[in-house]
VEXFI-468952 format. One record per residue (C-alpha): residue number from 0; residue in three letters; x, y, z. Coordinates in steps of 0.2 Angstrom, whole numbers, m for minus. Layout:
residues N
+-----+-----+-------+-------+-------+
|   k |   r |    c1 |    c2 |    c3 |
+-----+-----+-------+-------+-------+
| NUM | ala |     X |     Y |     Z |
...
+-----+-----+-------+-------+-------+
***
This chain:
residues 203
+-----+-----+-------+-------+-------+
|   k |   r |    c1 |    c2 |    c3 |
+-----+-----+-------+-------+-------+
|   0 | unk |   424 |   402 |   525 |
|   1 | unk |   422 |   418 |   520 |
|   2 | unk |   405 |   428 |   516 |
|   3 | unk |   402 |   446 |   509 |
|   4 | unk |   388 |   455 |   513 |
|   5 | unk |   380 |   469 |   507 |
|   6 | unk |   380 |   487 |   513 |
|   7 | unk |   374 |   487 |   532 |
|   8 | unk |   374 |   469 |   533 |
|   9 | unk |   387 |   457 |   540 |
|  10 | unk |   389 |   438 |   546 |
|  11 | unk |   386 |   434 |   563 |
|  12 | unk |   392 |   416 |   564 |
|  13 | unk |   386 |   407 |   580 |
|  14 | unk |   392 |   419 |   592 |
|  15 | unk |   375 |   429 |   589 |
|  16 | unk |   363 |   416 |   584 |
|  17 | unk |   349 |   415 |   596 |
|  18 | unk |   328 |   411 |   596 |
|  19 | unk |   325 |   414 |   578 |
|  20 | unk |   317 |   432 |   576 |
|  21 | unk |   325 |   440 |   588 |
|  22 | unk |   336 |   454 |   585 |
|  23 | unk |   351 |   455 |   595 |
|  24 | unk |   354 |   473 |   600 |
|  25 | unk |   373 |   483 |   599 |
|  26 | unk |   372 |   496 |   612 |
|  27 | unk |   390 |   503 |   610 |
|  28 | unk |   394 |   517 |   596 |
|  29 | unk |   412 |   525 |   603 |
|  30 | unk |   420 |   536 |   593 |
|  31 | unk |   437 |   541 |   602 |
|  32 | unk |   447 |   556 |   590 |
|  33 | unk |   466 |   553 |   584 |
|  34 | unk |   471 |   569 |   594 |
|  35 | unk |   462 |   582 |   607 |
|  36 | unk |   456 |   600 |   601 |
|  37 | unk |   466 |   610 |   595 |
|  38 | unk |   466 |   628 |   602 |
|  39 | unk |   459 |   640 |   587 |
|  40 | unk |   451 |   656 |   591 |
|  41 | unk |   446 |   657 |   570 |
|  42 | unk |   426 |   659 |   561 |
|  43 | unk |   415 |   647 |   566 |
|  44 | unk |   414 |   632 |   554 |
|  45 | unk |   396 |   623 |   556 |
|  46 | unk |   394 |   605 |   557 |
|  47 | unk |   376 |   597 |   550 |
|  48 | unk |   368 |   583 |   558 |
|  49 | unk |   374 |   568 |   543 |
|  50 | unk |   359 |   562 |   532 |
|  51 | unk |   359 |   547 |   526 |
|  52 | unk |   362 |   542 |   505 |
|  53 | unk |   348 |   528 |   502 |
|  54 | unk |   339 |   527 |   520 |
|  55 | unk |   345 |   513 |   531 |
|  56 | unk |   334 |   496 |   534 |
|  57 | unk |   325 |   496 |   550 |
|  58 | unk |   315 |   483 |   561 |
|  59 | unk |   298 |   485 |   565 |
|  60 | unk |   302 |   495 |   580 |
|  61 | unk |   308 |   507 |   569 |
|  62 | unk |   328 |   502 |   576 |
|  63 | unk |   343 |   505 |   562 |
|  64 | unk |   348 |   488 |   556 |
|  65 | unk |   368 |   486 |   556 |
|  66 | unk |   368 |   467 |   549 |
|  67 | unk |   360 |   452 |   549 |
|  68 | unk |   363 |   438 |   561 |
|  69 | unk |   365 |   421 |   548 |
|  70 | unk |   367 |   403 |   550 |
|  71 | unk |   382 |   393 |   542 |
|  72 | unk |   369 |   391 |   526 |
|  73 | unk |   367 |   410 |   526 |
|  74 | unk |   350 |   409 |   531 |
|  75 | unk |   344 |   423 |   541 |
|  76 | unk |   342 |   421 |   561 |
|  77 | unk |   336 |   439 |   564 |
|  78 | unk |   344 |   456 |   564 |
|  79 | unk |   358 |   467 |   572 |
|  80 | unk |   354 |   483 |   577 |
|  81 | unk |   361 |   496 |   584 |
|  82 | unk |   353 |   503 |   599 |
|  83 | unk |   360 |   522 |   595 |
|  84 | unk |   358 |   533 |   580 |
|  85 | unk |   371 |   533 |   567 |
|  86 | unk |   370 |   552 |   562 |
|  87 | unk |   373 |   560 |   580 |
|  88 | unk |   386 |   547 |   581 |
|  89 | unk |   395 |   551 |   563 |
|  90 | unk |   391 |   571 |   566 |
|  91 | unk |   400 |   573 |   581 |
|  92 | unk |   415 |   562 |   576 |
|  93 | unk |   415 |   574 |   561 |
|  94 | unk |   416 |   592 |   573 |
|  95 | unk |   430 |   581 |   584 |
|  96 | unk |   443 |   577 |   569 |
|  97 | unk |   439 |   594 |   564 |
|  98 | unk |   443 |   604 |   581 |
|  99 | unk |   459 |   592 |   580 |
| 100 | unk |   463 |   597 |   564 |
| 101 | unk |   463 |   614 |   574 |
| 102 | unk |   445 |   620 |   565 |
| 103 | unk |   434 |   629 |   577 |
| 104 | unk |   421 |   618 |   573 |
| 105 | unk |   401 |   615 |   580 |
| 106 | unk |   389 |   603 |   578 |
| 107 | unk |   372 |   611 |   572 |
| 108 | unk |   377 |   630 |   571 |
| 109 | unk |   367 |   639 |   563 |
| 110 | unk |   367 |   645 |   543 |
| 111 | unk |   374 |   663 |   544 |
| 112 | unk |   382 |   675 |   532 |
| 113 | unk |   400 |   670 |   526 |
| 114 | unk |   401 |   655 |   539 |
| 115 | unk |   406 |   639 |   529 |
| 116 | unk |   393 |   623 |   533 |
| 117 | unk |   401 |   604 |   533 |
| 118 | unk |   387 |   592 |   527 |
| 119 | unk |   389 |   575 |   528 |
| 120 | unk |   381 |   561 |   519 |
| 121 | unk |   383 |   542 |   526 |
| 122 | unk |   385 |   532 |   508 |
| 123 | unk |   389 |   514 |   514 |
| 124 | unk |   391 |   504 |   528 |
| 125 | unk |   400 |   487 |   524 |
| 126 | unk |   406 |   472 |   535 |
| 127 | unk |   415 |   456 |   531 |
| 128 | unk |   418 |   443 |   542 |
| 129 | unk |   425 |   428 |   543 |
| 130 | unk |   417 |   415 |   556 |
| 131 | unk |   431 |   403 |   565 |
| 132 | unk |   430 |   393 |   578 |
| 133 | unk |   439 |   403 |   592 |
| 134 | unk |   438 |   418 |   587 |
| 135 | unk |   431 |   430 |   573 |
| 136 | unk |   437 |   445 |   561 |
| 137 | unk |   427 |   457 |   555 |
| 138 | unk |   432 |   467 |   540 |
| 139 | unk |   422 |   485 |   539 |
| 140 | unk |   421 |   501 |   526 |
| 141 | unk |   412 |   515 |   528 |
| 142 | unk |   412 |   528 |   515 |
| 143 | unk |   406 |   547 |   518 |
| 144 | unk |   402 |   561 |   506 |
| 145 | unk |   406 |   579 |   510 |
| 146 | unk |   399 |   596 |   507 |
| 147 | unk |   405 |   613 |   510 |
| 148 | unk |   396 |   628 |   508 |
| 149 | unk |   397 |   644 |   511 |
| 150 | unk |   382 |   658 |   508 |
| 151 | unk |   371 |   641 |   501 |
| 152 | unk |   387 |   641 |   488 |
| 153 | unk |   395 |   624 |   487 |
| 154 | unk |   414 |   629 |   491 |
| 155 | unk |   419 |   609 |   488 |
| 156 | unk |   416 |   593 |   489 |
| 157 | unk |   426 |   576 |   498 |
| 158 | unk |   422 |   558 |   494 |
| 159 | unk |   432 |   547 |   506 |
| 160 | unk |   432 |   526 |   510 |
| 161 | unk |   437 |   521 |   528 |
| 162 | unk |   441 |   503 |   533 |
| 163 | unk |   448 |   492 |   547 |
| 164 | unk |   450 |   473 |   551 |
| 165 | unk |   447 |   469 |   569 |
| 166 | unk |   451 |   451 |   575 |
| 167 | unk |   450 |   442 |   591 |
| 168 | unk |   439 |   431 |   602 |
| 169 | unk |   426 |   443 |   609 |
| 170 | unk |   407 |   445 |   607 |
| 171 | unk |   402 |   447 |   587 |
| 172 | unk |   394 |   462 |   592 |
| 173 | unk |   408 |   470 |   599 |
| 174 | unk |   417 |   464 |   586 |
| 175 | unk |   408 |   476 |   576 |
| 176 | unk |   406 |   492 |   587 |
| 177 | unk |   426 |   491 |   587 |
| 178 | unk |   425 |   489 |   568 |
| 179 | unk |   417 |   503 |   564 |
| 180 | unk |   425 |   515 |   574 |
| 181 | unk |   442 |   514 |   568 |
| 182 | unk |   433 |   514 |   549 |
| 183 | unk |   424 |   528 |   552 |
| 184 | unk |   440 |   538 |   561 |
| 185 | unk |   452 |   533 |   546 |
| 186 | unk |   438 |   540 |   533 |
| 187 | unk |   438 |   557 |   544 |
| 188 | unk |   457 |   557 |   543 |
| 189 | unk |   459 |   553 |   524 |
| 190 | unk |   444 |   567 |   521 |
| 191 | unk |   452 |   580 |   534 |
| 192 | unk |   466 |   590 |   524 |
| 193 | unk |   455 |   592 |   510 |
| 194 | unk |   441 |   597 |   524 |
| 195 | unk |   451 |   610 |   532 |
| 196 | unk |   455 |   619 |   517 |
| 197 | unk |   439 |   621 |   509 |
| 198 | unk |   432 |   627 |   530 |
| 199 | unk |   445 |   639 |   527 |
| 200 | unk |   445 |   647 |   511 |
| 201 | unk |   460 |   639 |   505 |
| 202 | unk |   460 |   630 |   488 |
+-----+-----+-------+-------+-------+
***
């Protein structure tokens, strides 16, 4: 059986599905880049601290909502959220692929004159899973949008989809964590040439 959820939201089977209401936290955001840093003694390229499109659903304690834990008859247990912030976590993924890319990138420098500026904006989070009886697959995208300016200017722009399908017997959760990882590390990689042109004055 296969279900489709809607942005930030995904199907937790029975590996999550405890006392009713309560949420089940994901304490593990890991974000490990496709290569080390590259040495490059060039300008500065600023990195902002990624807002989010549309605002992302939250508990009442204020915690950033990942998903939904369902039964088989898709009704709602309680939630899945993720104990860490997604913009720190998306931001400095964003100055790691970019240092690799050989940038001499930073997260949070400072606006100054002819110093290009990387904004990013987190547009969708999406997981699909399928629910098995030994093990679990979990099917994610995320998709970031890409501003560079330089001077207040906007030099460009990059729109780019990530995705991966993890499978195996493991808690739901971390099913999830490992999911969104590599999606968010192959939408760096797609959005990186295009990225390092604009950062550098190239067209």
């Amino acid at each position: 059986m296969k279900i489709k959820l809607a942005a930030a939201s995904l199907f937790a089977a029975t590996l999550l599905i405890g006392c009713k209401g309560v949420d089940q936290r994901m304490t593990r955001l890991d974000y490990m880049p496709s290569k080390p840093a590259q040495a490059n003694s060039g300008p500065a390229v600023g990195v902002i601290m990624p807002a989010e499109a549309h605002g992302l659903a939250r508990n009442a304690n204020g915690e950033v909502l990942v998903g939904d834990v369902v039964t088989r008859h898709d009704k709602r247990r309680a939630g899945v959220v993720s104990v860490k912030p997604l913009a720190p976590w998306v931001g400095k993924a964003v100055e790691e692929e970019l240092r690799a890319a050989g940038v001499n990138a930073g997260l949070g420098l400072e606006a100054k004159a002819g110093r290009p500026i990387v904004k990013t904006e987190i547009q969708q989070v999406l997981n699909e899973s399928d629910s098995r009886w030994s093990d679990a697959v979990v099917e994610t995208t995320i998709r970031l949008g890409f501003t560079v300016e330089r001077d207040g200017i906007t030099v460009g722009t990059v729109d780019s989809t990530g995705k991966a399908r993890v499978e195996r017997a493991a808690e739901f959760k971390d099913l999830v964590s490992d999911g969104m990882e590599q999606a968010l590390r192959d939408c760096l990689l797609k959005a990186m040439p295009r990225l390092v042109q604009l950062t550098q004055g190239t067209r």
